[in-house]
C-alpha positions in Angstrom: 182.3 213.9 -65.0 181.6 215.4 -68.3 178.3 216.9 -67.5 177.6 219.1 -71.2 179.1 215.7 -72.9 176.4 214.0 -71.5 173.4 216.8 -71.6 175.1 216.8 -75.8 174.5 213.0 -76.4 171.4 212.7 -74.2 169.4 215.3 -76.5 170.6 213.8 -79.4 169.1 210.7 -77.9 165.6 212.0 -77.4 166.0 214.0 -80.3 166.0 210.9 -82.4 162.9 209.1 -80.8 161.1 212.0 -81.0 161.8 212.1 -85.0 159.9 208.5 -84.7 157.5 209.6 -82.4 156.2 212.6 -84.0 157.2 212.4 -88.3 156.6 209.7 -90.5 160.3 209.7 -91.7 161.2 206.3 -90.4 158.2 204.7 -92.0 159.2 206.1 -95.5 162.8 204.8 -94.8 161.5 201.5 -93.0 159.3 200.2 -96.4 161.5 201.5 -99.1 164.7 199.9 -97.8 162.5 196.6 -97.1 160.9 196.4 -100.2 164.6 197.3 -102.4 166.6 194.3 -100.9 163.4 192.0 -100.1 163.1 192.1 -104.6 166.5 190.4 -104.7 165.9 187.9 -102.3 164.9 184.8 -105.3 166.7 182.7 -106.8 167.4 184.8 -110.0 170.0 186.4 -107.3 171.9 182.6 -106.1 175.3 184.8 -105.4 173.7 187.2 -103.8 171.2 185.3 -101.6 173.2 182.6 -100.1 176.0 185.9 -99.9 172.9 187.4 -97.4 171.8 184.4 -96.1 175.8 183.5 -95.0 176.2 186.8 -93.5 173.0 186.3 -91.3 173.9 182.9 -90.0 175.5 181.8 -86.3 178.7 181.6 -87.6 178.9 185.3 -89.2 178.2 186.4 -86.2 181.1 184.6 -84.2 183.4 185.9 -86.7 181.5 189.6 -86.1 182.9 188.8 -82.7 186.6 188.0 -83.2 186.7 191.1 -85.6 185.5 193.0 -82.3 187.9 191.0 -80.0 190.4 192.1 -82.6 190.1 195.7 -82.4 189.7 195.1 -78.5 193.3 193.0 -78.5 195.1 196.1 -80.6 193.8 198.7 -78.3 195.3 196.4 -75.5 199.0 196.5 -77.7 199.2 200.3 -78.2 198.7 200.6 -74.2 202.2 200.7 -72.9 201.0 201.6 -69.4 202.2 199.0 -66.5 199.5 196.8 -65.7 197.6 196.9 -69.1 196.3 193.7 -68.9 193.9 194.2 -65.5 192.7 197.6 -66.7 191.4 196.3 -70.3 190.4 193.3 -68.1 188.6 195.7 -66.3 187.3 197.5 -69.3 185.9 194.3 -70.6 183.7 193.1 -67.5 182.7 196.7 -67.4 181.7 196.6 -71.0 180.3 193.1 -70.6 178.3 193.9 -67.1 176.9 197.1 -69.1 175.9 194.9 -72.1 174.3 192.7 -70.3 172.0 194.9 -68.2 171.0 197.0 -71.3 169.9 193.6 -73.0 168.0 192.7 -69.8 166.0 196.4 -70.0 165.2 196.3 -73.7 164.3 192.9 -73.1 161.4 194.4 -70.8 160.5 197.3 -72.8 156.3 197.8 -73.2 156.7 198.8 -77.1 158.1 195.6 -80.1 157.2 195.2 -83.2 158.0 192.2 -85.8 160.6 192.3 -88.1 159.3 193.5 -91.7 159.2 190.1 -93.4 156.5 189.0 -90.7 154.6 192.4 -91.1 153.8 191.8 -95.3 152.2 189.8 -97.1 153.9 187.6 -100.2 157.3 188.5 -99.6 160.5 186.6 -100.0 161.9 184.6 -97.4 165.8 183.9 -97.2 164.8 180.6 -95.7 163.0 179.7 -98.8 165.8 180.3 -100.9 168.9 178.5 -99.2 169.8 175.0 -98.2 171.2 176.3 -94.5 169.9 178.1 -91.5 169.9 181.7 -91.5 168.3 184.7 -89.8 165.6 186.3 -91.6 162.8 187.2 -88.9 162.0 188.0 -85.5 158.6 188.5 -83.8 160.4 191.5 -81.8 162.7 193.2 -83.6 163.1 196.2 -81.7 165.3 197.2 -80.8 168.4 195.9 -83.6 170.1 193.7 -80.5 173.3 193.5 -82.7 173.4 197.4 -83.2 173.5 197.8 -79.3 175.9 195.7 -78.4 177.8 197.3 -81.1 177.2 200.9 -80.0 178.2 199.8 -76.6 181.6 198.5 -77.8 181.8 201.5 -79.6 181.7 203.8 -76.6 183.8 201.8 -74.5 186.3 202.3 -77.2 185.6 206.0 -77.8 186.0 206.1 -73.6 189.4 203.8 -73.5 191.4 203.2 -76.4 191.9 205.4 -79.4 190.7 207.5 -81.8 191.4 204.5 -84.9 189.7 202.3 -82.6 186.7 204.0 -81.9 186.8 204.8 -85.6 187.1 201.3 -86.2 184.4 200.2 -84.2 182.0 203.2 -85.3 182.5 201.7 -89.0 181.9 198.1 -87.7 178.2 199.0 -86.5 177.4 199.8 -89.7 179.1 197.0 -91.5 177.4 194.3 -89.0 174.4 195.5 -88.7 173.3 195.9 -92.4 173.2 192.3 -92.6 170.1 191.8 -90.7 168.3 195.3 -92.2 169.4 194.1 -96.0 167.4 190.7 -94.8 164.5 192.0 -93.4 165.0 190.6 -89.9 165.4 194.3 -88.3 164.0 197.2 -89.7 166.4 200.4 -90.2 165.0 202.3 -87.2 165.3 199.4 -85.3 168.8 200.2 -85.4 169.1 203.7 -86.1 166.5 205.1 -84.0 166.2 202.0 -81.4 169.4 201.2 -80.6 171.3 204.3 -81.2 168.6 206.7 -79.2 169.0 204.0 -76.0 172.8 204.2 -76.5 172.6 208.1 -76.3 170.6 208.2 -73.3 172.6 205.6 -71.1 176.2 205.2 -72.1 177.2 208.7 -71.1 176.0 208.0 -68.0 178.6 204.9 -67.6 181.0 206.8 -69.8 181.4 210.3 -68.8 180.8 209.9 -65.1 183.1 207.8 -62.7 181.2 204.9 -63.0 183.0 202.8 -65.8 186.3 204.0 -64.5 185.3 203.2 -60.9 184.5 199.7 -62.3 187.9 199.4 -63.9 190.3 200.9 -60.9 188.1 198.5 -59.0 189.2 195.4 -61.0 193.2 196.6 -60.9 193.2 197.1 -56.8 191.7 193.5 -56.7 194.5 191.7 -58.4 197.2 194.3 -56.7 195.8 193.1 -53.5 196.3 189.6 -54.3 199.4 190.0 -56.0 199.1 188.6 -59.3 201.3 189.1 -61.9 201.2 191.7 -64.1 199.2 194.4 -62.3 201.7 198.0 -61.5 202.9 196.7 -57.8 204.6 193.6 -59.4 205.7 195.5 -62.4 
């Protein structure tokens, strides 16, 4: 247990929501950012927009996915430990269990707000511009859903493969996520402050204790005990 790791990333954490709490920072950053990309979103901009608008559809984001399943399948090749494939097995029903509750508790958090396009007046609407569905508001867009999942597969990462991949992955949350911010279906601290503060405050605990470990050992003694292939007793 990495107890000053986790006392480290868990004052970052409330280090950051207290920057939104108590300054006016994130509203400065919120509206200017908005109101730069939102000016390009006509169609005196047809590259750019249906570029946006592609990036914000269904299918982006199942591609976002196999670029993460990719970094996920190379951090699986460099491990040349017997029984590799149970522990990242392991490592991604771990990731996925954690996922999955942390959507469940934001999901149930007392504070939302709308996404900026649905907060202003006489703005521009990707919708309004392209032929094809594509994401451009949400009545709650706090916090950035994307950018938490992301920052989750980041610290499993930082926790079990590598230094590239966690770099990698670190690189991919902003790459993915500016997508929805340049649109105006999340604003910057939804992301930035929302999502990264509740990723500082609970993914240590998973990470730097036994817990996600626990989870993973848990997974490999299974399949030894029922002698499947591939785990170190067969190997």
């Amino acid at each position: 247990m990495n107890l000053k790791r986790i006392i480290y990333c868990n004052l970052a954490g409330l280090a950051l929501f207290a920057s939104w709490l108590l300054f006016s920072v994130w509203l400065v950053l919120d509206d200017n950012i908005f109101f730069f990309f939102n000016q390009f979103i006509t169609s005196e901009h047809p590259i750019w927009v249906n570029f946006l608008a592609a990036v914000n559809t269904r299918y982006f984001d199942a591609a976002s996915l196999g670029m993460l399943l990719a970094i996920f399948g190379w951090a699986i090749s460099l491990d040349t430990r017997p029984g590799r494939f149970w522990r990242w097995l392991g490592v991604g029903l771990t990731m996925l269990l954690v996922a999955g509750l942390l959507a469940v508790a934001t999901n149930k958090l007392p504070y939302g707000h709308p996404s900026p396009t649905l907060s202003f007046n006489h703005v521009n609407f990707l919708t309004d511009v392209v032929s094809f569905d594509t994401k451009d508001a949400d009545k709650n867009s706090f916090p950035g859903d994307h950018g938490l999942m992301l920052m989750v597969f980041t610290g499993f990462m930082l926790r079990f493969g590598d230094r590239r991949q966690a770099i990698l992955s670190a690189l991919m949350i902003a790459v993915l996520s500016a997508p929805r911010v340049m649109a105006g279906a999340h604003w910057l601290q939804d992301v930035y402050m929302g999502s990264l503060s509740i990723a500082l405050l609970v993914l240590p605990w998973v990470l730097c204790t036994p817990i996600a470990p626990r989870c993973v050992d848990a997974i490999e003694r299974m399949a030894e005990r029922f002698h499947l292939p591939g785990t170190r007793s067969m190997i």
